[in-house]
C-alpha positions in Angstrom: 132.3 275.2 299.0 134.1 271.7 299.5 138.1 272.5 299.5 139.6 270.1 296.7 141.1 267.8 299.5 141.6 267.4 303.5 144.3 265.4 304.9 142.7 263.2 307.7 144.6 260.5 310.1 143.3 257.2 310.6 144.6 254.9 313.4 144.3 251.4 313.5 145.1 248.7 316.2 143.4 245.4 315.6 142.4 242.6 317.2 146.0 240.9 316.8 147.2 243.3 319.3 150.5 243.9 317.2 150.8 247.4 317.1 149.5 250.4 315.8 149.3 251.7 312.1 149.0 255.7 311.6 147.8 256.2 307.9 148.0 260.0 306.4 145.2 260.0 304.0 144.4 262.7 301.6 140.3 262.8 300.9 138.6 264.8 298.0 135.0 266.2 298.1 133.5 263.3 297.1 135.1 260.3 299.4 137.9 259.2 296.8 140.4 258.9 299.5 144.4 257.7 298.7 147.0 257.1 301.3 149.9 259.9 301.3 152.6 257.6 304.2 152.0 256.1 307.2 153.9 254.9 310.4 153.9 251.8 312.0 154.6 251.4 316.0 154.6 248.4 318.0 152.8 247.9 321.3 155.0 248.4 324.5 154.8 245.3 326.2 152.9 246.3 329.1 150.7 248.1 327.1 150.0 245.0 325.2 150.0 242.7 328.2 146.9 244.9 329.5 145.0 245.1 326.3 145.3 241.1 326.1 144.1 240.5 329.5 141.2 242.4 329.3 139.9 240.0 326.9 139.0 237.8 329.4 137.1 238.7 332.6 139.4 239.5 335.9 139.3 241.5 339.0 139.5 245.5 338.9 138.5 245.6 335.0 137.0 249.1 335.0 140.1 250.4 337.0 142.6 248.4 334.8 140.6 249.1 331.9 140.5 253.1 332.0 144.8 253.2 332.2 144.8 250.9 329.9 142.1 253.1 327.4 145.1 256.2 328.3 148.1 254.0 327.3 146.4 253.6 324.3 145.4 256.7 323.8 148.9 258.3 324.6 150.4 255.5 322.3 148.0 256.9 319.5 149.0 260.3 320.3 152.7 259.1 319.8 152.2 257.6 316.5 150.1 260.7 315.1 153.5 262.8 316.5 155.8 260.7 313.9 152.9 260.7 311.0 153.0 264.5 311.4 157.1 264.9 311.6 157.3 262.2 308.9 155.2 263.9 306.9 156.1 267.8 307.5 152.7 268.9 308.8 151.7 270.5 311.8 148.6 269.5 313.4 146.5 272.5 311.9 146.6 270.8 308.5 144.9 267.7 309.6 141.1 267.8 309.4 140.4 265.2 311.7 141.6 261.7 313.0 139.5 258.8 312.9 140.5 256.3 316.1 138.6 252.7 316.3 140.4 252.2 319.8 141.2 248.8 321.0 137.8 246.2 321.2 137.7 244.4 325.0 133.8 243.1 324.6 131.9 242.6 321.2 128.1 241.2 322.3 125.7 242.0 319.1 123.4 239.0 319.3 121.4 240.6 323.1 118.6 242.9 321.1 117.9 245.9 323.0 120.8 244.8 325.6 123.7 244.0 323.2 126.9 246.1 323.3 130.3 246.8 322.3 133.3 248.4 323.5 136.3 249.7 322.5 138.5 251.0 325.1 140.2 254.8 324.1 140.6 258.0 325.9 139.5 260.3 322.7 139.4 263.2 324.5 142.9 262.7 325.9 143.8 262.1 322.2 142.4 265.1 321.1 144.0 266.9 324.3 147.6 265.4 323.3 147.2 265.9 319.5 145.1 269.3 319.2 143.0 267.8 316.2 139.6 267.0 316.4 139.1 263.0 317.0 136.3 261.0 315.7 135.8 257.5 317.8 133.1 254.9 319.2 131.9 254.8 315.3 130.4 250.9 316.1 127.4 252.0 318.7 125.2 253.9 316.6 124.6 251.4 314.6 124.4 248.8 317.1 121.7 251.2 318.6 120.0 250.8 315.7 119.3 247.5 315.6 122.7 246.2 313.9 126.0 244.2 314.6 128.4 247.6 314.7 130.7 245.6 312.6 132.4 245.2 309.5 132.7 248.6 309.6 134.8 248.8 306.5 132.5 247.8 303.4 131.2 251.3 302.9 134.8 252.2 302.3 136.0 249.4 300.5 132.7 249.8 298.0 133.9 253.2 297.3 137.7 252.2 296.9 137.8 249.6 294.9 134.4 249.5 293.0 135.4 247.4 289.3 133.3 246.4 286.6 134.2 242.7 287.6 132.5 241.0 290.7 134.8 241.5 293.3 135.2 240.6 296.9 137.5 242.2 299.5 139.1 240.1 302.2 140.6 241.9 305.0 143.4 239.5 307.6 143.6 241.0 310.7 143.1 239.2 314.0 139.6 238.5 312.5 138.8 238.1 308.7 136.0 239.4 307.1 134.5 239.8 304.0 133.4 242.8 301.7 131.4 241.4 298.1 131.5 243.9 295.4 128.9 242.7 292.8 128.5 243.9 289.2 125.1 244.5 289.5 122.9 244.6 292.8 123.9 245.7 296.5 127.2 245.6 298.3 127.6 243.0 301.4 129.9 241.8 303.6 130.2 240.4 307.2 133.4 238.5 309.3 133.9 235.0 308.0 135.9 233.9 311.2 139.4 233.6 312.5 142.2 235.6 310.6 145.4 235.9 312.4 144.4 235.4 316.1 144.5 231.9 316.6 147.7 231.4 314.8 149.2 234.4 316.8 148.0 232.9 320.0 149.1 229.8 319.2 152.9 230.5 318.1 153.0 233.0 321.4 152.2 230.3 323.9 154.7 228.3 322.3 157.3 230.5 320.8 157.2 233.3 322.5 156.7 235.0 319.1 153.8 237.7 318.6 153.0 235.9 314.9 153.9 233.5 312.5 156.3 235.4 310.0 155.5 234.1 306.3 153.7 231.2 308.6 156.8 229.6 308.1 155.9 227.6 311.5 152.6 226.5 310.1 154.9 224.8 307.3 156.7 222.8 309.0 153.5 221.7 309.9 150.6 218.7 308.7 147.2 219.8 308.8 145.2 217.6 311.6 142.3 217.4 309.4 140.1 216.3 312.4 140.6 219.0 314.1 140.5 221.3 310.7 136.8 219.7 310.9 135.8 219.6 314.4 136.7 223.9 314.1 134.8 224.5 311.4 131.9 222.4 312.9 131.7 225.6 314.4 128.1 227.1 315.2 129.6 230.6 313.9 130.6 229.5 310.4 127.4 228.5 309.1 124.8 231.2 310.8 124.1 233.6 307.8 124.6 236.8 307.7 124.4 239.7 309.5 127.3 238.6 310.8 130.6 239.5 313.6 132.8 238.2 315.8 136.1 238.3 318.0 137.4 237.5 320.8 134.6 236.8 322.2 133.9 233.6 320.2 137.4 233.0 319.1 140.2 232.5 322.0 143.0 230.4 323.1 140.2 228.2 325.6 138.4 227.7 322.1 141.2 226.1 320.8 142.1 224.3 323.8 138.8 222.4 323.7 138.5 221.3 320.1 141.9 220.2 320.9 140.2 217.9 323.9 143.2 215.5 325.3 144.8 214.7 321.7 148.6 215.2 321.4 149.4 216.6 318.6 152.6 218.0 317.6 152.8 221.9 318.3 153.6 223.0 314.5 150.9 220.4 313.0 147.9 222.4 315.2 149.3 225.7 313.7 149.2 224.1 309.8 145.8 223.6 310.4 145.2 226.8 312.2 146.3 228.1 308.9 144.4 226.0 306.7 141.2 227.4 309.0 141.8 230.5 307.8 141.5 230.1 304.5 139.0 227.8 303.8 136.5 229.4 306.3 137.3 232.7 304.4 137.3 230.6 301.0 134.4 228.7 302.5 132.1 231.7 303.0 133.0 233.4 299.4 132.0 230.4 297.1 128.8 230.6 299.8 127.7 233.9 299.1 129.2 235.3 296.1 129.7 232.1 293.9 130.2 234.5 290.9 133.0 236.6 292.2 136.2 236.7 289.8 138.7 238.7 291.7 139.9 238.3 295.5 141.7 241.4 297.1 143.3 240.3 300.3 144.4 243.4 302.8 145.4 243.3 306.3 148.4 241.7 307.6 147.5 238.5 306.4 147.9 239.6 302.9 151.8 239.4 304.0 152.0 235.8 304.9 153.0 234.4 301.9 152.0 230.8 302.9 148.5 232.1 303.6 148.6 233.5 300.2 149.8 230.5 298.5 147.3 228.3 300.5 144.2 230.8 299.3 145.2 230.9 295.7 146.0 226.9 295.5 142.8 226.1 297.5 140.3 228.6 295.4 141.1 226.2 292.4 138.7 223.2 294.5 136.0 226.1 295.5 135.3 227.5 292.4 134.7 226.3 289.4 136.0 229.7 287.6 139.6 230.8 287.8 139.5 233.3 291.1 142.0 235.6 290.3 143.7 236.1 294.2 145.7 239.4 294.5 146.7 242.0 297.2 145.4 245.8 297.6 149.1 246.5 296.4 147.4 246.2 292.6 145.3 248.8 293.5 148.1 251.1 294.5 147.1 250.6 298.8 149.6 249.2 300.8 147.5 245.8 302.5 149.3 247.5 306.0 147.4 250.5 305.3 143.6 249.4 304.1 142.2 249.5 307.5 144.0 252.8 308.7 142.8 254.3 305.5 139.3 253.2 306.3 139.1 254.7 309.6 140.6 258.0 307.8 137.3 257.5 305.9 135.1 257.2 308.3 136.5 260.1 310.1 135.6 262.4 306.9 132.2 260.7 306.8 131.3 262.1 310.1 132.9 265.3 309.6 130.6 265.3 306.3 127.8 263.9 308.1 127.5 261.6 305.5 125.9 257.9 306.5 129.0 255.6 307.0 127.4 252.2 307.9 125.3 249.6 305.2 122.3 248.1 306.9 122.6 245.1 303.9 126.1 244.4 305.7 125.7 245.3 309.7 121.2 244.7 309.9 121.1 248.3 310.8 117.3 249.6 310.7 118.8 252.4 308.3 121.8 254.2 307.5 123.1 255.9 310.3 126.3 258.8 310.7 128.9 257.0 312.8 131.3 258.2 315.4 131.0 260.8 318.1 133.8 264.3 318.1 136.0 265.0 320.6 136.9 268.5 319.2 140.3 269.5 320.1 
């Protein structure tokens, strides 16, 4: 018999490379999952400095990549340590924790050859923490046959499922896009850039890890030839299946729609910002014309000028009022979405249950996701 509930952990450190987001989720029998606390813990520099520069291709990377695969994974540990203390539970009361790990390659588009990988030591994690971890939850469905990624939909489908048509946007270093129609099948796919290029951008010139409020990107005017040489971008119009990352998206990227115009630093950030949400906007009005209600999560759902800038510019994409809100009306911290979902998909596996939605990732069929590093 199914006990009433199990308290899972999900960890989350995205593609923004800001930290690390522990989420204490309490699960019932069938899925309905709802967030109990969580902890937040930045990134210690070198720690970060290592996950960055894996990224890109350099000398020693399966060497450099392992310790960098047990920082994170002793990091992780850490955070699960405050979660637990926070929260007045011992490790035995924790059913399982769900861990994405942090994604240094994303190549769907190779057929039979096409890969991901997200570095994590899950079995030191599951040494460190004496609870059974659940990771690598992209490759079996890039085995069969799909992109590995978003891997959230399932989740968001059965957290915020409305009689409205509603579509779930989650910011994080990438953006991407969940559509929750009255009637007929869930989608989603990424839609582009969320808060990496304006992260990477405001670092190599501030020093700053992101754009608080994007109060930079307001000082700002939008360059809208550059706005329109980005989104001239092969990526934007290919129809789903769809993901990306850093990959696709990176600072050289940037760099060469830029070409040799000087432009002030603040104005390329303004439109940076204005990327954001119009390829997000852009994609919606695309595929889900009919949707009345936007739910932005992530961290993005905490720049207020973002926010602003997707609820003034929805009024030009659609010809319906698009109500634009945070998962803070549905009771989830926007912080916590992600960590939640992982907490998810760790119970999924546990369950054995099907996790992935071949509509959303091109998967031949639905698939169990994640492997178990008992503890």
């Amino acid at each position: 018999m199914n006990k009433p509930h199990s308290f899972y952990i999900g960890l989350m450190s995205g593609t923004s490379l800001d930290g690390i987001d522990a989420v204490l989720a309490k699960i019932g029998p069938n899925g309905e999952a709802s967030a109990q606390m969580a902890v937040s813990t930045p990134f210690a520099p070198d720690l970060r400095k290592a996950l960055f520069e894996l990224q890109s291709p350099g000398p020693n990377e399966l060497h450099r990549e392992k310790q960098a695969g047990n920082g994170l994974s002793l990091a992780y540990a850490d955070a699960v340590s405050q979660l637990l203390k926070k929260a007045a539970l011992q490790a035995s009361d924790i059913s399982a924790i769900g861990a994405h790990g942090q994604t240094i390659r994303h190549q769907p588009d190779l057929g039979d050859m096409a890969y991901t990988h997200q570095t994590l030591n899950a079995a030191l994690l599951a040494e460190k923490t004496g609870i059974d971890v659940i990771a690598d939850f992209r490759s079996r469905d890039l085995a069969a046959g799909g992109h590995g990624a978003p891997l959230v939909p399932a989740f968001h489908a059965q957290q915020f499922a409305s009689p409205e048509n509603v579509a779930i946007l989650n910011i994080g270093g990438i953006a991407n896009l969940t559509l929750l129609p009255k009637e007929g099948e869930v989608t989603g796919f990424d839609c582009g850039p969320g808060n990496m290029l304006m992260d990477l951008w405001i670092q190599e010139h501030q020093g700053n890890i992101f754009d608080e409020n994007g109060s930079w990107a307001l000082q700002g005017k939008v360059i809208e030839a550059l706005l329109s040489k980005m989104l001239a971008d092969p990526f934007f119009a290919k129809a789903p299946p769809k993901s990306t990352g850093r990959d696709d998206f990176h600072l050289n990227w940037l760099l060469e729609k830029l070409g040799s115009d000087n432009h002030h630093a603040e104005d390329v950030q303004a439109s940076l910002l204005h990327l954001t949400a119009h390829s997000a906007l852009e994609a919606l009005v695309r595929h889900a014309p009919q949707t009345q209600k936007l739910i932005v999560c992530g961290g993005g759902a905490r720049n207020n000028a973002l926010m602003n800038l997707l609820k003034v510019k929805a009024q030009s994409f659609f010809k319906e009022p698009l109500e634009v809100t945070t998962s803070e009306a549905s009771g989830i911290d926007p912080q916590w979405v992600e960590g939640l979902a992982f907490a998810w998909l760790a119970w999924a596996h546990k369950e054995k249950r099907p996790a992935n939605l071949p509509a959303v990732t091109g998967a031949k069929g639905p698939r169990i996701l994640g492997a178990c590093y008992p503890a």
